[in-house]
C-alpha positions in Angstrom: 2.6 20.6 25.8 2.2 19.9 29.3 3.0 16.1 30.7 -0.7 16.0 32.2 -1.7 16.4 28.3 -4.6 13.9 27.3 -4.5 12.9 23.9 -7.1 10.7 21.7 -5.6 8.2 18.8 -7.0 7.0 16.1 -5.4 4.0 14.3 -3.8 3.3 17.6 -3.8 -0.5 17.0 -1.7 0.0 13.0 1.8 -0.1 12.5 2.4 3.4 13.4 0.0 3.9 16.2 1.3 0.7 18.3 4.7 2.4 18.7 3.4 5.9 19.4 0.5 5.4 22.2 3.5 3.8 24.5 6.3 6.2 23.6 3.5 9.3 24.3 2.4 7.1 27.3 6.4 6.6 29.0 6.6 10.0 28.5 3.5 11.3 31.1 1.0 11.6 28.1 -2.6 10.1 28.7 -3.8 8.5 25.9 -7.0 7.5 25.0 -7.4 4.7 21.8 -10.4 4.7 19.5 -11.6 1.7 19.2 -13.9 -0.1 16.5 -15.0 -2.9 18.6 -16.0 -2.7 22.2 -14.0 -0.9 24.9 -12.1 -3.1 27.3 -10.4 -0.5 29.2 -10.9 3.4 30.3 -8.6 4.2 27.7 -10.6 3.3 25.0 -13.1 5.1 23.5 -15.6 2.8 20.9 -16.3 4.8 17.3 -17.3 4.5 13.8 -16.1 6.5 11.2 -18.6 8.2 9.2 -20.5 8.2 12.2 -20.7 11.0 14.7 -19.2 10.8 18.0 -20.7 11.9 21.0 -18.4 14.1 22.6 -19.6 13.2 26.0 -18.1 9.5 25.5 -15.1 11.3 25.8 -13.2 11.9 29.3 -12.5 15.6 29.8 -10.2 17.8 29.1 -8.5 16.5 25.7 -5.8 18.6 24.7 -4.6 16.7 21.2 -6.5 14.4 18.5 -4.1 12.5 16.7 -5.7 10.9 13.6 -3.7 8.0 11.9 -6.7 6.1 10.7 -6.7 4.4 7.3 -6.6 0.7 5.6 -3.7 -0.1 3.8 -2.7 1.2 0.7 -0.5 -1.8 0.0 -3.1 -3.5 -2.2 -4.1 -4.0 -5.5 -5.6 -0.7 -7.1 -8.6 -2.1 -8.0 -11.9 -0.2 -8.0 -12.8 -1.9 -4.4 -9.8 -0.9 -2.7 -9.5 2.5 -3.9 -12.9 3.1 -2.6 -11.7 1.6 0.7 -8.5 3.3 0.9 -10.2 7.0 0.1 -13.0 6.3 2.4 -11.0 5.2 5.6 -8.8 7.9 5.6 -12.0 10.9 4.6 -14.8 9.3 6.7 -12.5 9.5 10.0 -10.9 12.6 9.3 -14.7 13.8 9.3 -15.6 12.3 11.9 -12.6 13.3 14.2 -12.9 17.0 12.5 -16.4 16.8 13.6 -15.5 15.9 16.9 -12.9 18.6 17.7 -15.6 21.1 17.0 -17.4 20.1 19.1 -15.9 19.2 22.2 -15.7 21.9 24.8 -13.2 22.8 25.4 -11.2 22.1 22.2 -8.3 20.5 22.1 -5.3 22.7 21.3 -4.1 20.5 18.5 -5.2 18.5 15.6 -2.5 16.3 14.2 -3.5 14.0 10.8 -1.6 11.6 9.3 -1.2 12.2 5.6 1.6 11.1 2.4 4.3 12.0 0.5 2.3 10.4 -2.0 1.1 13.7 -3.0 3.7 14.9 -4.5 3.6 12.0 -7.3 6.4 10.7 -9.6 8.5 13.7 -9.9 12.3 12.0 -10.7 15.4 14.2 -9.1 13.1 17.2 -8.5 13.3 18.6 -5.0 10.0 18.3 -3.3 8.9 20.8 -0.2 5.8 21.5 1.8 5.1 24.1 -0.7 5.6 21.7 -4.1 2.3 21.0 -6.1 0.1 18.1 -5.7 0.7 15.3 -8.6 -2.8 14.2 -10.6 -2.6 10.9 -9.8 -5.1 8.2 -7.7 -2.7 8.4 -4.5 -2.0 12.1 -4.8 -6.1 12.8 -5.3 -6.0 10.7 -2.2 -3.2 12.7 0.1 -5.2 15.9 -1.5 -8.9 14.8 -0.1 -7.6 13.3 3.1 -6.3 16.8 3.6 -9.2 18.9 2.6 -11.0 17.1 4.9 -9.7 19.2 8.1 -10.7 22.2 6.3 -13.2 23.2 9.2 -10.5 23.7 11.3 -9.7 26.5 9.8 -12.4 28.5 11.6 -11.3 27.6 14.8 -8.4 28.0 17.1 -7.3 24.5 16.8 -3.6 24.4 15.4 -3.9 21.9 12.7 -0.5 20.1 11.7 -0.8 17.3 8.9 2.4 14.6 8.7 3.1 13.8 5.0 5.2 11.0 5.8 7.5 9.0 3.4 8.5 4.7 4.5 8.8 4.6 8.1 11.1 2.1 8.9 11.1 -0.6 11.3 11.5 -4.7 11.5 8.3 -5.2 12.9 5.8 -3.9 10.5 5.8 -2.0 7.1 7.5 -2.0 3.9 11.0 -3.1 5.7 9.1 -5.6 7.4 7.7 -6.9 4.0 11.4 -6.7 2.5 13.0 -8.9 5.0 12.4 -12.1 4.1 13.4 -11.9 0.8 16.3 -9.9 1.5 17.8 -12.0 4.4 18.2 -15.1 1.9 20.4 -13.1 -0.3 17.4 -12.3 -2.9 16.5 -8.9 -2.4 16.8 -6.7 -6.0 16.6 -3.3 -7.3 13.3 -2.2 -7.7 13.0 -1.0 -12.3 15.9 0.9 -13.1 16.7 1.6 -9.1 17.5 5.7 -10.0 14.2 6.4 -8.2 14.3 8.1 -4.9 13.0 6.9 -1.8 12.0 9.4 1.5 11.9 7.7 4.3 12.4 8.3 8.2 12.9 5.8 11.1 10.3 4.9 13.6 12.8 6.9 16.2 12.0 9.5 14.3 8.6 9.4 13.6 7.6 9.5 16.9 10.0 11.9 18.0 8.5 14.5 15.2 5.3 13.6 16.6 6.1 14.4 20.2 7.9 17.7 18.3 4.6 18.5 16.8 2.8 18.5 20.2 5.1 20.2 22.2 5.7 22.8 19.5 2.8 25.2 19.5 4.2 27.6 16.8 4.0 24.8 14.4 0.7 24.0 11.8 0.5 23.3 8.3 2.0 20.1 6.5 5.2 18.8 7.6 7.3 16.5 5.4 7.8 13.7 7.7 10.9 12.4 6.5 15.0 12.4 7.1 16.9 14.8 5.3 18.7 12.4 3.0 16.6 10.8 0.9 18.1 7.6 -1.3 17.6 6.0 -4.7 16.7 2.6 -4.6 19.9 0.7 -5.8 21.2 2.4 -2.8 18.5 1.3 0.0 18.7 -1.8 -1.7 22.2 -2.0 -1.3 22.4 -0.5 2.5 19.7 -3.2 3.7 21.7 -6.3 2.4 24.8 -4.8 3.7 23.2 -4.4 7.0 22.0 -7.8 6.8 25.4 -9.3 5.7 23.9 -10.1 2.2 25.3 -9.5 -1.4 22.8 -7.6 -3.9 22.7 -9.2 -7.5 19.4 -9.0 -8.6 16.7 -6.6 -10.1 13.6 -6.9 -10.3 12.2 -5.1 -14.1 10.0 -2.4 -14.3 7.4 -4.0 -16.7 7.7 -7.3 -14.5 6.6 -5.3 -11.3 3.7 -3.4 -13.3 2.6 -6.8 -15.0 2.1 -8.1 -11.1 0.8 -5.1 -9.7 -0.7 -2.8 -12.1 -1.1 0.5 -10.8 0.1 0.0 -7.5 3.8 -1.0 -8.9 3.9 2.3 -10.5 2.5 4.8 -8.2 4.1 3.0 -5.0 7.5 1.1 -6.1 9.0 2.9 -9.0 7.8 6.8 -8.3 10.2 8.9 -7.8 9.4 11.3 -5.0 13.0 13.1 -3.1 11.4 15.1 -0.6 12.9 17.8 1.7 12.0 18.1 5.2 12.2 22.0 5.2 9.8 23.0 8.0 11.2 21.0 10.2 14.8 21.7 9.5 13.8 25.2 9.9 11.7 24.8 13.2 15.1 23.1 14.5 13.8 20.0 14.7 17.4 17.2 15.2 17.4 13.9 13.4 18.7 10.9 15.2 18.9 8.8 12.0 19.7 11.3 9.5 21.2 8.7 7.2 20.0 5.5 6.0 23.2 3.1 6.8 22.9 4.2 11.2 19.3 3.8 11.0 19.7 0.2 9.7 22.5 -0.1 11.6 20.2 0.5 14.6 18.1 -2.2 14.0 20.1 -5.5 12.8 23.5 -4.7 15.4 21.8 -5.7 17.9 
């Protein structure tokens, strides 16, 4: 992609999006942020999703729509927030599908944040782009967010969808939420600790991102992850080693589903060990290919 690329964001302001509109921005990108409230700067653009948006509120000429829109999933699974969860991430895919159709002319690429979560629980199994989606609430989730850019089909818009595992970074997410327990010596093993967890560093993240843009041969789902995934005993054991902290609890499986229901089971003790294939065959290089340099990364400083 060209360094005079414009690109609109959605979920700009998340976890995800606050890291990747500056690293696209240092890097000669223009990027323009959706915004739910009102503007406050030519680079943002006001929406609602579910709502359609007027493609002449747009500046010219966009070349990419990133779509990372969605309300967290780190909630209880009640009736409420699994409305909300589906609905944030369908209603702007729409809307942004919607958009992309309509703009003239349209952008090159379409790239939509979706979840490893669609694979489901699946133990030591070896997941790829081309593994079955699981019947559960988050899979049925990963599995409508997706069919949602089915327009794009039709069009000449390369459509590229990021089923990513834990990004990880201090600042926000699940390591985020980890910390504090960890960095006072009581971080445990998650049930039985055997299951695996994917994951890929924020480095990474964007990096794949900035692959996905500049890499026009590219479409279809990628597995946004590194290429060694872990079991839990051993992130558990790699973060309080990075932290300078001994590991000696563990946290039962019928405790964690007792506090969180649903949730516990479909987002702490599944088992999901994904392989990045299509990026290890587009040639994409990992910075932080193993767990112990990415932590390493962040608490050596």
């Amino acid at each position: 992609m060209q360094q005079e690329s414009r690109i609109l964001i959605s979920g700009a302001s998340g976890f995800i999006g606050s890291h990747l509109v500056p690293y696209l921005e240092e890097r000669g990108h223009s990027v323009y942020r959706l915004v739910r409230s009102q503007p406050a700067t030519s680079n943002e653009v006001g929406w609602k999703p579910g709502t359609r948006l007027d493609p002449s509120m747009l500046p010219e000429g966009i070349t990419a729509i990133i779509n990372l829109s969605g309300s967290s999933i780190a909630v209880p699974f009640n009736e409420k927030n699994k409305r909300s969860i589906l609905f944030s991430r369908t209603s702007s895919t729409e809307t942004l599908v919607q958009l992309a159709l309509e703009l003239t002319p349209q952008p090159l690429s379409f790239i939509s944040a979706s979840g490893i979560g669609i694979y489901g629980d699946r133990g030591s199994e070896l997941l790829t782009e081309d593994s079955t989606a699981a019947r559960d609430f988050v899979a049925d989730v990963c599995v409508r967010w997706e069919a949602a850019l089915a327009p794009l089909a039709e069009s000449r818009i390369r459509t590229v969808i990021l089923r990513t595992g834990m990004v990880l970074h201090p600042d926000g997410g699940a390591l985020e939420k980890m910390l504090p327990a960890f960095e006072k010596g009581l971080g445990a093993v998650l049930g039985d600790g055997r299951q695996y967890m994917s994951w890929i560093s924020m480095r990474d993240y964007l990096r794949i991102v900035r692959f996905a843009l500049d890499n026009q041969k590219l479409s279809g789902p990628l597995n946004v992850i590194s290429p060694q995934p872990v079991s839990n005993r051993e992130f558990s054991q790699a973060l309080a080693q990075a932290l300078g902290r001994s590991l000696h609890f563990a946290a039962p499986a019928w405790t964690l589903t007792f506090a969180m229901g649903e949730m516990a089971k479909l987002l702490l003790l599944a088992s999901q060990r994904v392989d990045p294939a299509a990026l290890r065959k587009a040639g994409f290089d990992w910075k932080d290919r193993s767990l112990d340099r990415a932590l390493a990364e962040f608490f050596s400083r």
